[in-house]
Gaussian input, Z-matrix of N, CA and C with variables (Angstrom, degrees):
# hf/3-21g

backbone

0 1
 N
 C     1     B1
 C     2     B2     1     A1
 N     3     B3     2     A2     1     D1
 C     4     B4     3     A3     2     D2
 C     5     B5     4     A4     3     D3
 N     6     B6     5     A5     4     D4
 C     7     B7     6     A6     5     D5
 C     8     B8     7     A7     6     D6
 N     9     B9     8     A8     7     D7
 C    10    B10     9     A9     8     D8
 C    11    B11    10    A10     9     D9
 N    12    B12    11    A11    10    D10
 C    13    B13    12    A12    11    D11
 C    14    B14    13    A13    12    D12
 N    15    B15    14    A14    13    D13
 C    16    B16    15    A15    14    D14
 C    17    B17    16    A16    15    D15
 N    18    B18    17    A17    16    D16
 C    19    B19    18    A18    17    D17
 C    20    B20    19    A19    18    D18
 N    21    B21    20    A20    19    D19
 C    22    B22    21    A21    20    D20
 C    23    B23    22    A22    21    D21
 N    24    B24    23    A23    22    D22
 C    25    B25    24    A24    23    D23
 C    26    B26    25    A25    24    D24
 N    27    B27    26    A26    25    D25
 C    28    B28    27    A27    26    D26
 C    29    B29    28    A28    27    D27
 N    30    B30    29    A29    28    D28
 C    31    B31    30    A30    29    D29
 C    32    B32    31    A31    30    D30
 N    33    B33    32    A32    31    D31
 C    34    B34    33    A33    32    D32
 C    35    B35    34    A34    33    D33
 N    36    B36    35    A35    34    D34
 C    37    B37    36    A36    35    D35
 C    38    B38    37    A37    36    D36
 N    39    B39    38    A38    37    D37
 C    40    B40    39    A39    38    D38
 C    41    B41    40    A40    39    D39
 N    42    B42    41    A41    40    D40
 C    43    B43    42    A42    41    D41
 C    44    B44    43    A43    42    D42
 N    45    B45    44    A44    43    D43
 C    46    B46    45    A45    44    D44
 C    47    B47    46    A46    45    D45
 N    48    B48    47    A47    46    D46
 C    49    B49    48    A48    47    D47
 C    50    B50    49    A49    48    D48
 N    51    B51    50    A50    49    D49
 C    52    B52    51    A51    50    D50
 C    53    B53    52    A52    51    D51
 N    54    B54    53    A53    52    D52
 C    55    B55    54    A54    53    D53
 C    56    B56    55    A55    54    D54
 N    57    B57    56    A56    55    D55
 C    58    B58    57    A57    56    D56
 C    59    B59    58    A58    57    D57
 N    60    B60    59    A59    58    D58
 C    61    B61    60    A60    59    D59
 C    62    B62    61    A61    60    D60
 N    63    B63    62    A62    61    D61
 C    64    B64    63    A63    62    D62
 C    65    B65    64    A64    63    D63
 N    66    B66    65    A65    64    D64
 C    67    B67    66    A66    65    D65
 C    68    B68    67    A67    66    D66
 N    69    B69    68    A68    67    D67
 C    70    B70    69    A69    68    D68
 C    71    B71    70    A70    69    D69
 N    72    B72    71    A71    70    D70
 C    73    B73    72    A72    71    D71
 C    74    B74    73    A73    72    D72
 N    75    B75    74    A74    73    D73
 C    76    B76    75    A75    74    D74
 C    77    B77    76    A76    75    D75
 N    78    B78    77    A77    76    D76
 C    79    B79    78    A78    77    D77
 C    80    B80    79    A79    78    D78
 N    81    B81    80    A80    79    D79
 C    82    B82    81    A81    80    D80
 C    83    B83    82    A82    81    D81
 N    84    B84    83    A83    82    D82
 C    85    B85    84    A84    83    D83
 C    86    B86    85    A85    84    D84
 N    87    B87    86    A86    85    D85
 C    88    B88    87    A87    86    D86
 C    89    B89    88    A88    87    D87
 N    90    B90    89    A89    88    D88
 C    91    B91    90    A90    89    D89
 C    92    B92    91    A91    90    D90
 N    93    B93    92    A92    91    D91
 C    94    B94    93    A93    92    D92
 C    95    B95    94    A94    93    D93
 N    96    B96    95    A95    94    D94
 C    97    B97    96    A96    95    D95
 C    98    B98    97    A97    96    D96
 N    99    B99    98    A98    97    D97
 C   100   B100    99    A99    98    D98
 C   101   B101   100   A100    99    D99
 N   102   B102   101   A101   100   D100
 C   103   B103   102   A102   101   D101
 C   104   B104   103   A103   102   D102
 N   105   B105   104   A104   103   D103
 C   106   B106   105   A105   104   D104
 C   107   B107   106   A106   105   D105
 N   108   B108   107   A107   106   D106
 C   109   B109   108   A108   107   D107
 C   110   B110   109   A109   108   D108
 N   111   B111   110   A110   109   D109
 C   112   B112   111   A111   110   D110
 C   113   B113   112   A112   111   D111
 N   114   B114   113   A113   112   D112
 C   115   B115   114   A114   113   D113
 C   116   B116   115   A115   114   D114
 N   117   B117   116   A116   115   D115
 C   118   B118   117   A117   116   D116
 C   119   B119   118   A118   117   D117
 N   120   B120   119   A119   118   D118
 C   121   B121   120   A120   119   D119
 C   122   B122   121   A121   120   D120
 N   123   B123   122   A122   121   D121
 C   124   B124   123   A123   122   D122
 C   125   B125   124   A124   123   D123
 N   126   B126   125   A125   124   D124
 C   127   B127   126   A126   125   D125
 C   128   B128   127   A127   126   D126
 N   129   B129   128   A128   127   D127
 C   130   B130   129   A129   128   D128
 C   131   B131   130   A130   129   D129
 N   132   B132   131   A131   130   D130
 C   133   B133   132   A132   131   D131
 C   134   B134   133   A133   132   D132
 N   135   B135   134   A134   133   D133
 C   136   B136   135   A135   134   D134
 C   137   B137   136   A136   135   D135
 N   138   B138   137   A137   136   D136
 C   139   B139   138   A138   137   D137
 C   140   B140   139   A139   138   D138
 N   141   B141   140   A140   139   D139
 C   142   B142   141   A141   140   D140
 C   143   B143   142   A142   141   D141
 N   144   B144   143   A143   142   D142
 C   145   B145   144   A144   143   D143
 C   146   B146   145   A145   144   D144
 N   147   B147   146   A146   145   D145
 C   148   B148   147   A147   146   D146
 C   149   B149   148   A148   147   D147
 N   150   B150   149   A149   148   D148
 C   151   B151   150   A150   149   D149
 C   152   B152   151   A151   150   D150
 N   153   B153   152   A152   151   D151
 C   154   B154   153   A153   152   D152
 C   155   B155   154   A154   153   D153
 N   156   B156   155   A155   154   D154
 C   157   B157   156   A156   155   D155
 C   158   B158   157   A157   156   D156
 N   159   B159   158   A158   157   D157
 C   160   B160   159   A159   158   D158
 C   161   B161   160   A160   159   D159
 N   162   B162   161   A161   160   D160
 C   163   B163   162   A162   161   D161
 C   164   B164   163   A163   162   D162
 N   165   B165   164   A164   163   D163
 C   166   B166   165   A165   164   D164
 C   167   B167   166   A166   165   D165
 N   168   B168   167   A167   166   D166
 C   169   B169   168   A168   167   D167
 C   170   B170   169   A169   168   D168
 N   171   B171   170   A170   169   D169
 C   172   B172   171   A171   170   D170
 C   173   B173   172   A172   171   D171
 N   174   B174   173   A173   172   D172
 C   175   B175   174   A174   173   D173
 C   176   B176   175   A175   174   D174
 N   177   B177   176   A176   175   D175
 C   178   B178   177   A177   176   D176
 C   179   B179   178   A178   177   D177
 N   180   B180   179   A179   178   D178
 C   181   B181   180   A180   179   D179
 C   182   B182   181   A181   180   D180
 N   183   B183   182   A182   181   D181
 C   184   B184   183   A183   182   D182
 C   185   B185   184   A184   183   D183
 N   186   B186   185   A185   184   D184
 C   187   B187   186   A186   185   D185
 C   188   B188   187   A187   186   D186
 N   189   B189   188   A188   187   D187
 C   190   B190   189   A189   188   D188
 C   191   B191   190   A190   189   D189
 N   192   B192   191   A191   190   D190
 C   193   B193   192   A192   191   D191
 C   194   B194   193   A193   192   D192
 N   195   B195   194   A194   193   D193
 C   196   B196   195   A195   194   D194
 C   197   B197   196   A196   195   D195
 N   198   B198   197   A197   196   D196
 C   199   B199   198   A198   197   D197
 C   200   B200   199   A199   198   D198
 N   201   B201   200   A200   199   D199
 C   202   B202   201   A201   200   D200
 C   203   B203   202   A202   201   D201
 N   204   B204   203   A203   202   D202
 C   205   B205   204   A204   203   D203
 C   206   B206   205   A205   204   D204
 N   207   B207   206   A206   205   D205
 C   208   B208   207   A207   206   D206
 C   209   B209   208   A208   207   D207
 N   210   B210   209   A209   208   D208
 C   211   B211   210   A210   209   D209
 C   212   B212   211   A211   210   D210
 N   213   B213   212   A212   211   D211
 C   214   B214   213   A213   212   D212
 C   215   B215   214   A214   213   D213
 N   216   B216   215   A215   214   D214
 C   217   B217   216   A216   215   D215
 C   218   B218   217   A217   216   D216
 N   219   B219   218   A218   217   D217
 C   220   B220   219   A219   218   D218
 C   221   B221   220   A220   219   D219
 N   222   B222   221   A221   220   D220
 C   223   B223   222   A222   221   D221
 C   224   B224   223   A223   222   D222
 N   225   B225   224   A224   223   D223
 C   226   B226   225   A225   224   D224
 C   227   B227   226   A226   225   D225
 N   228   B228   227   A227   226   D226
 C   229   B229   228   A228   227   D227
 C   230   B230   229   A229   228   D228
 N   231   B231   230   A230   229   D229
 C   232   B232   231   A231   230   D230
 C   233   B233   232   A232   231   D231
 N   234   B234   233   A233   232   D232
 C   235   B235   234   A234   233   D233
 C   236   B236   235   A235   234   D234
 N   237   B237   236   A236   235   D235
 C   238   B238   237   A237   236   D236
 C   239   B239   238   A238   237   D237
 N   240   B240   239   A239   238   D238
 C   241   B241   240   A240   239   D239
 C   242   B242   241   A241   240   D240
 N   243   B243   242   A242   241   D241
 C   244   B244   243   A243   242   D242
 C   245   B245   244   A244   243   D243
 N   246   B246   245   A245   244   D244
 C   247   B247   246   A246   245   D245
 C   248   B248   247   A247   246   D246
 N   249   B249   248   A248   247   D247
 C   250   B250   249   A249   248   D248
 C   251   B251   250   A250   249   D249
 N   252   B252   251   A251   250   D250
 C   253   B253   252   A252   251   D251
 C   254   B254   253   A253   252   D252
 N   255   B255   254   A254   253   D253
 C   256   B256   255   A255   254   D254
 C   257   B257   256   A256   255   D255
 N   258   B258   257   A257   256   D256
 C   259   B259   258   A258   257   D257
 C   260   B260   259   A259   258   D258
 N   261   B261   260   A260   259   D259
 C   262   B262   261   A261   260   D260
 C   263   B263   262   A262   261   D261
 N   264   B264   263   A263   262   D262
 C   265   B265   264   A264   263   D263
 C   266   B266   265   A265   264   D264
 N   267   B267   266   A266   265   D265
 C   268   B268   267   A267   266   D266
 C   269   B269   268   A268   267   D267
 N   270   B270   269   A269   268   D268
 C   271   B271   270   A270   269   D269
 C   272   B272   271   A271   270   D270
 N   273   B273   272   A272   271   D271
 C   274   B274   273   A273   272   D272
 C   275   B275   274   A274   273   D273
 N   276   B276   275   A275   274   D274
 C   277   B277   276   A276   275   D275
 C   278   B278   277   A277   276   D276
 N   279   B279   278   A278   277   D277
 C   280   B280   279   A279   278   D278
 C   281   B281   280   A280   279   D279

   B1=1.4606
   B2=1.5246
   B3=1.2089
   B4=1.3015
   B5=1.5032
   B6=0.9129
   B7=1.5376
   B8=1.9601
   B9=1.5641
   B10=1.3947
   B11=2.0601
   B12=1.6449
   B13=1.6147
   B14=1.2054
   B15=1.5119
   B16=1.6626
   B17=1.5129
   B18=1.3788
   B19=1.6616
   B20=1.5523
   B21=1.5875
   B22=1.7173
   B23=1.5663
   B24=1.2088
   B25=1.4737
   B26=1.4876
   B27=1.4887
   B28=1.1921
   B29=2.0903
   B30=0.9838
   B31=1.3628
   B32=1.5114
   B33=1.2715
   B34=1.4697
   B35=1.4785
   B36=1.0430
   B37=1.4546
   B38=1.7314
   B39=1.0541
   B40=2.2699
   B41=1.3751
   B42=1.4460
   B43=0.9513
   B44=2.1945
   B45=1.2990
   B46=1.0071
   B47=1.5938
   B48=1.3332
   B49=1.3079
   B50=1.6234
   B51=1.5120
   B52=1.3167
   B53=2.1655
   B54=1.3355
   B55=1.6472
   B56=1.6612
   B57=1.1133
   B58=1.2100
   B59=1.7606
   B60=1.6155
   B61=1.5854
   B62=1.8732
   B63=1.1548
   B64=1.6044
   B65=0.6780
   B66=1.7901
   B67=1.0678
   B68=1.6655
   B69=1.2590
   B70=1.3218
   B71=1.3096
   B72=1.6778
   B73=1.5762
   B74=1.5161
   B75=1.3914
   B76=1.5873
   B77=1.8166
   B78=1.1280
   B79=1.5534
   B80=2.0095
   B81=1.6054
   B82=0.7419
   B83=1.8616
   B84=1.4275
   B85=1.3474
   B86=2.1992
   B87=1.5136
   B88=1.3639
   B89=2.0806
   B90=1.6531
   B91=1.3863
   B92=1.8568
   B93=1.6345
   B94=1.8349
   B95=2.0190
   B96=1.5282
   B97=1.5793
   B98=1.3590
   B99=1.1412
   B100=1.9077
   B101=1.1151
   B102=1.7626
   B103=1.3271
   B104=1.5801
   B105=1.0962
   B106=1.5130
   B107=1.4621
   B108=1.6288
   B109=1.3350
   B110=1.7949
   B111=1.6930
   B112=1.1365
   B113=1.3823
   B114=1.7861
   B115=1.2194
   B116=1.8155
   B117=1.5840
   B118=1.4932
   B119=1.7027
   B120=1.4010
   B121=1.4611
   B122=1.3552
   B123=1.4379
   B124=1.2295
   B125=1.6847
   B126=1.3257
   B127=1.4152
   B128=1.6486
   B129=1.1243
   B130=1.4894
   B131=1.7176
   B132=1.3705
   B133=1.7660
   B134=1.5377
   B135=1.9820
   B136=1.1089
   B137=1.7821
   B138=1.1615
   B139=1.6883
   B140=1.7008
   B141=1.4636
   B142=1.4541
   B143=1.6972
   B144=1.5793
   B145=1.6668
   B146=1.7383
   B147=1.3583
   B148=1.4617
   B149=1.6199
   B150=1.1080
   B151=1.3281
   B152=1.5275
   B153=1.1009
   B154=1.4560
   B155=1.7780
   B156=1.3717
   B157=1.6416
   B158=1.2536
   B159=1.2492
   B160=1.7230
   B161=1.3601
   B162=1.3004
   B163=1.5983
   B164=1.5017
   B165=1.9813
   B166=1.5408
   B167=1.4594
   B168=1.3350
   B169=1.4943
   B170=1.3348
   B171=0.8711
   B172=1.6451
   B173=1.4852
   B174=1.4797
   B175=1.4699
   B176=1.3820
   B177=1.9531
   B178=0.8774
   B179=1.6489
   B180=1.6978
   B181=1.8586
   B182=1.6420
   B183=1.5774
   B184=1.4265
   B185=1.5101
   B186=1.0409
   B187=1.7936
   B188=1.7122
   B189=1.2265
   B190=1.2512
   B191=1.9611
   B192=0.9500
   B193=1.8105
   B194=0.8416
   B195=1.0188
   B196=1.5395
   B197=1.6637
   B198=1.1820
   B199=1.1705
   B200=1.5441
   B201=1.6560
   B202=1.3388
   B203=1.5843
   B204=1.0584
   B205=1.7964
   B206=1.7653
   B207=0.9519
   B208=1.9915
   B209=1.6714
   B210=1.5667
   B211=1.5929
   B212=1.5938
   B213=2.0187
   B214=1.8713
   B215=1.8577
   B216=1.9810
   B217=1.3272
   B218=1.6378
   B219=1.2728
   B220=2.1617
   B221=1.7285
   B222=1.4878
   B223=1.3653
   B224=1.4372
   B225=1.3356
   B226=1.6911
   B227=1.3389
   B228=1.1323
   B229=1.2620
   B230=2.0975
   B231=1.3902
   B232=1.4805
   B233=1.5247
   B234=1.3914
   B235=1.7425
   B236=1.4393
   B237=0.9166
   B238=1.5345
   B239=1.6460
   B240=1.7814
   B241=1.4910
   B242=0.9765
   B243=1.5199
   B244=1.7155
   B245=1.3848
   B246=1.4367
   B247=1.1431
   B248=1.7763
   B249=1.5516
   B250=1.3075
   B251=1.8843
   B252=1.5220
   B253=2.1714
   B254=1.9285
   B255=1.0520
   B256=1.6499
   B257=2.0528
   B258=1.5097
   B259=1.1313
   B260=1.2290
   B261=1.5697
   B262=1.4560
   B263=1.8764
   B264=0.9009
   B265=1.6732
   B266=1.9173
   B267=1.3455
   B268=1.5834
   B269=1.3065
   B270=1.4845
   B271=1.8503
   B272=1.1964
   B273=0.9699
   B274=1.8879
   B275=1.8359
   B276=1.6552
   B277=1.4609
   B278=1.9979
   B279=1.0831
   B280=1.7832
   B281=1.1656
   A1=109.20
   A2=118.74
   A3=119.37
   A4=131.02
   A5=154.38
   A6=159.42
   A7=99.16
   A8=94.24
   A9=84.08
   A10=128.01
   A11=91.64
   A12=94.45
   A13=100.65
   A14=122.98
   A15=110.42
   A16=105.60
   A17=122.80
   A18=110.58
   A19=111.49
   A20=99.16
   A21=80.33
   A22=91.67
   A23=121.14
   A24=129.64
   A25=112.50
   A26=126.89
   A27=143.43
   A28=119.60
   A29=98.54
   A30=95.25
   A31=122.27
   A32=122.93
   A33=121.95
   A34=113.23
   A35=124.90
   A36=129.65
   A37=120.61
   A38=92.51
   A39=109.90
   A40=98.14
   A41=119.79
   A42=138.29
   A43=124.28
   A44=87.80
   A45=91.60
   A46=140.99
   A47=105.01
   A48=122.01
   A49=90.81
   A50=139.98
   A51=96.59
   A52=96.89
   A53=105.36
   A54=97.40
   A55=98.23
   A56=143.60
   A57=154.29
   A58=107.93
   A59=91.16
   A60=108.32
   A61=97.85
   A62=102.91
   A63=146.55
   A64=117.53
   A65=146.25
   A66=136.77
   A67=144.62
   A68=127.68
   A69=112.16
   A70=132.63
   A71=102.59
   A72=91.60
   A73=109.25
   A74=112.72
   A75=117.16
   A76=98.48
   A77=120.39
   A78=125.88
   A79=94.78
   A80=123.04
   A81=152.02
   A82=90.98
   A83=121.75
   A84=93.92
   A85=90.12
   A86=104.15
   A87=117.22
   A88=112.59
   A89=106.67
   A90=84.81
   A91=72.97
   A92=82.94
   A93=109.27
   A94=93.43
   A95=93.59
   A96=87.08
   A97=122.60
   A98=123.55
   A99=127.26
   A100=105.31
   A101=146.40
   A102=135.48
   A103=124.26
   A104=106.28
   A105=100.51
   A106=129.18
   A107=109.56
   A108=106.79
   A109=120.99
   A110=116.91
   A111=110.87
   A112=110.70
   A113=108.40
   A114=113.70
   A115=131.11
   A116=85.04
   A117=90.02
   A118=124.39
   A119=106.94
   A120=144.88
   A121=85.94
   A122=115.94
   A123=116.07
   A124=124.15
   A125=119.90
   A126=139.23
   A127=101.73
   A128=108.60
   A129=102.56
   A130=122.77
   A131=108.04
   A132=94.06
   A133=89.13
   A134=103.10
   A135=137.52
   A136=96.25
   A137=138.72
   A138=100.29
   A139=103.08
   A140=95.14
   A141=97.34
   A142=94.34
   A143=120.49
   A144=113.48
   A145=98.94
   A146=99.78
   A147=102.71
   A148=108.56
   A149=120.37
   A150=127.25
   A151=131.12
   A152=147.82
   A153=151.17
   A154=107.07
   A155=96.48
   A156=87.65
   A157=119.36
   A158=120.09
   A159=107.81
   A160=117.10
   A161=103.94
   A162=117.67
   A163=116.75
   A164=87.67
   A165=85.65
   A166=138.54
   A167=112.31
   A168=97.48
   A169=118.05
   A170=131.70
   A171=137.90
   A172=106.82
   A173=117.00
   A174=121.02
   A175=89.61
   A176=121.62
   A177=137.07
   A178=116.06
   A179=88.75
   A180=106.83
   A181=113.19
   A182=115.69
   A183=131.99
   A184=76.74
   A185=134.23
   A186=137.21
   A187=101.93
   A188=109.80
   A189=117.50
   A190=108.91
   A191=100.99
   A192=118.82
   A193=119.38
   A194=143.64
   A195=151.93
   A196=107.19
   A197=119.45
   A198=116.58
   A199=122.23
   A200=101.47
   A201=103.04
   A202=101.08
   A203=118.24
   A204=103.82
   A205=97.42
   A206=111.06
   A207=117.21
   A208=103.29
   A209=107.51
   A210=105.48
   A211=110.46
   A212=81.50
   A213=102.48
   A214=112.55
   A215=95.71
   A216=98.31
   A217=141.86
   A218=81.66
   A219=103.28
   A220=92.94
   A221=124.51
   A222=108.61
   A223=110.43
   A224=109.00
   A225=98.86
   A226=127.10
   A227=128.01
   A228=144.15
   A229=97.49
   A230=120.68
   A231=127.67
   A232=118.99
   A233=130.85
   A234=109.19
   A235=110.17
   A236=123.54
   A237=136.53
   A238=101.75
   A239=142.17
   A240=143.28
   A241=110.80
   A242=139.62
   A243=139.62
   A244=94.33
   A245=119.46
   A246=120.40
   A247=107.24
   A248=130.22
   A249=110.04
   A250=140.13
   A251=78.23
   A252=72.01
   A253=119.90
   A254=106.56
   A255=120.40
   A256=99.88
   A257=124.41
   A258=129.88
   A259=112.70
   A260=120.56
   A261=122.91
   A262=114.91
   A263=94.82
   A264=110.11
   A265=98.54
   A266=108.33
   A267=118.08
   A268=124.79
   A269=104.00
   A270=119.28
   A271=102.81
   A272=122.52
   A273=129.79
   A274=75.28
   A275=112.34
   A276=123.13
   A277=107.04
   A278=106.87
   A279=104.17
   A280=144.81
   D1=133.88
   D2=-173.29
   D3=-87.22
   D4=110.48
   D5=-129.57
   D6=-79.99
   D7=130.46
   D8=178.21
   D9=-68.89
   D10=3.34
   D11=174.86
   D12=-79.83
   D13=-4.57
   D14=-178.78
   D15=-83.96
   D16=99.16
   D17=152.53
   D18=-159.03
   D19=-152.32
   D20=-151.01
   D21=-134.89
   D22=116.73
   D23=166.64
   D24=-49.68
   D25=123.01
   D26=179.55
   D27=-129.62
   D28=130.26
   D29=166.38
   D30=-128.76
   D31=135.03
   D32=175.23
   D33=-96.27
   D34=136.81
   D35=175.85
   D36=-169.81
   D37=151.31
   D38=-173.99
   D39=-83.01
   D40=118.63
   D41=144.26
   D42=-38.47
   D43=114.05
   D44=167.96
   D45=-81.83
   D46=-62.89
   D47=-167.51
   D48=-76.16
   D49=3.74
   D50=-165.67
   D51=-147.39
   D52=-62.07
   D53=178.67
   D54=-116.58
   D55=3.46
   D56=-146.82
   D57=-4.49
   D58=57.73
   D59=158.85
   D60=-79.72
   D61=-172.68
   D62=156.25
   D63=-64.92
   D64=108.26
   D65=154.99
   D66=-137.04
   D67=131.91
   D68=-177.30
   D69=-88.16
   D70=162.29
   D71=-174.38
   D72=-146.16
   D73=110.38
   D74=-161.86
   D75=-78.74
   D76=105.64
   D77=-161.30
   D78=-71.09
   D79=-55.94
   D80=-154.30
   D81=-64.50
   D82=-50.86
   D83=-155.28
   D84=-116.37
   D85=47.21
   D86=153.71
   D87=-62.51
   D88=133.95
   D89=165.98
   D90=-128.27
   D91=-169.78
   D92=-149.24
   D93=-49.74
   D94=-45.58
   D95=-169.07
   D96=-47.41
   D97=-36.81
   D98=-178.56
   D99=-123.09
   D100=2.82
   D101=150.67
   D102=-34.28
   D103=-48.00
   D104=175.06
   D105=-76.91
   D106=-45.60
   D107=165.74
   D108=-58.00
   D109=-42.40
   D110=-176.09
   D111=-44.21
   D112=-71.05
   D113=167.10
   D114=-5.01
   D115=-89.61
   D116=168.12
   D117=-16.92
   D118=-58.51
   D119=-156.47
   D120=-57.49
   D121=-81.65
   D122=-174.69
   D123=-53.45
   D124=-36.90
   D125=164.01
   D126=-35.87
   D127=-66.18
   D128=-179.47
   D129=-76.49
   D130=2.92
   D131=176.33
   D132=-99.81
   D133=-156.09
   D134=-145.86
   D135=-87.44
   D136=92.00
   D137=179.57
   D138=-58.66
   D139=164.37
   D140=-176.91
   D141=-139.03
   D142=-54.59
   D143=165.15
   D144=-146.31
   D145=169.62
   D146=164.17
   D147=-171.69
   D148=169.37
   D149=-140.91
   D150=164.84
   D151=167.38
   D152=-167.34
   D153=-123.19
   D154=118.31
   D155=157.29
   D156=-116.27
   D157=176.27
   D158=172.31
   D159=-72.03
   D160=167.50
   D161=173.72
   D162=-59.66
   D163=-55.18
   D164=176.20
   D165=-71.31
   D166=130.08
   D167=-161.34
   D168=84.67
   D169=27.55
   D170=-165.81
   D171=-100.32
   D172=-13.85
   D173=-177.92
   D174=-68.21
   D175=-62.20
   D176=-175.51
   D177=-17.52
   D178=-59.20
   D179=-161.83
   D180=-80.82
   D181=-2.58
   D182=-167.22
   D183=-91.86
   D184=-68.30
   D185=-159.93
   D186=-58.39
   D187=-39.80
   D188=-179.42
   D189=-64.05
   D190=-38.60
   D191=159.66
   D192=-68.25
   D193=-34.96
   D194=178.76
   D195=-81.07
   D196=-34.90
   D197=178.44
   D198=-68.53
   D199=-37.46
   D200=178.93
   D201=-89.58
   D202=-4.68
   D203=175.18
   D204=-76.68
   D205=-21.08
   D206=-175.87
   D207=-75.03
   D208=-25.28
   D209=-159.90
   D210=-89.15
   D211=-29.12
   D212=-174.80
   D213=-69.33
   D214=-37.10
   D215=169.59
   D216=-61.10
   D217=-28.18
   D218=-170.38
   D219=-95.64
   D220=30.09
   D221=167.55
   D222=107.47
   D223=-50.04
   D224=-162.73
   D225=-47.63
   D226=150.72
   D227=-154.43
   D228=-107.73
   D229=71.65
   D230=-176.88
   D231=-81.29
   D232=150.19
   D233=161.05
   D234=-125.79
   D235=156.28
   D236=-175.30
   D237=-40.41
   D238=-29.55
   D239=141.69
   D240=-44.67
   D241=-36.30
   D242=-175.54
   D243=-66.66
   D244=-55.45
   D245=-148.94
   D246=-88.28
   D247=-46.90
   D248=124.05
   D249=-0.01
   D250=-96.77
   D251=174.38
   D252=-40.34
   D253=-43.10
   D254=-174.43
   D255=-66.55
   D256=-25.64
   D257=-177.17
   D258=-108.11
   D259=-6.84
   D260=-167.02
   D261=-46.71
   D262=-46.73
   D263=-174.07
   D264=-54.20
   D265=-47.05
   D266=-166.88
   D267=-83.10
   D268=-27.08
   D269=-178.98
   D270=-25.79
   D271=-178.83
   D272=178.20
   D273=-158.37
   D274=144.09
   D275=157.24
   D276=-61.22
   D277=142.19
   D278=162.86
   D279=-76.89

């Protein structure tokens, strides 16, 4: 069973400076090569939510992210509770 200190810092946020899609950004599993640019990246868009899920099962909760980055892209109108309820199972406490 996996320890609830195991999870993975994520942030969602709209790009500004560049396609002002949707996008995520797993903070936690940055290494040196794209830590800074990701960062940055996200630094300059929209925050929109962010949050921790667990490790375990985290493939699970990445698809579950991905889905609403597809829902945020094609228009839909989401709120940081959509995006919650759709992660409830995965949250990790902070």
């Amino acid at each position: 069973m996996a320890m609830e200190s195991d999870k993975v810092m994520f942030e969602i946020y709209r790009e500004a400076a560049y396609t002002g899609k949707f996008r995520v950004v797993y903070y936690t599993e940055l290494n040196e090569n794209n830590k800074e640019w990701e960062i940055n990246r996200a630094l300059s868009g929209e925050h929109f939510y962010d949050g921790f899920i667990k490790n375990y099962r985290k493939d699970e909760a990445k698809d579950i992210v991905d889905s609403i980055l597809k829902r945020l892209n094609d228009g839909e109108k989401l709120t940081s509770e959509d995006v919650e309820n759709a992660l409830s199972e995965h949250i990790a406490a902070g």
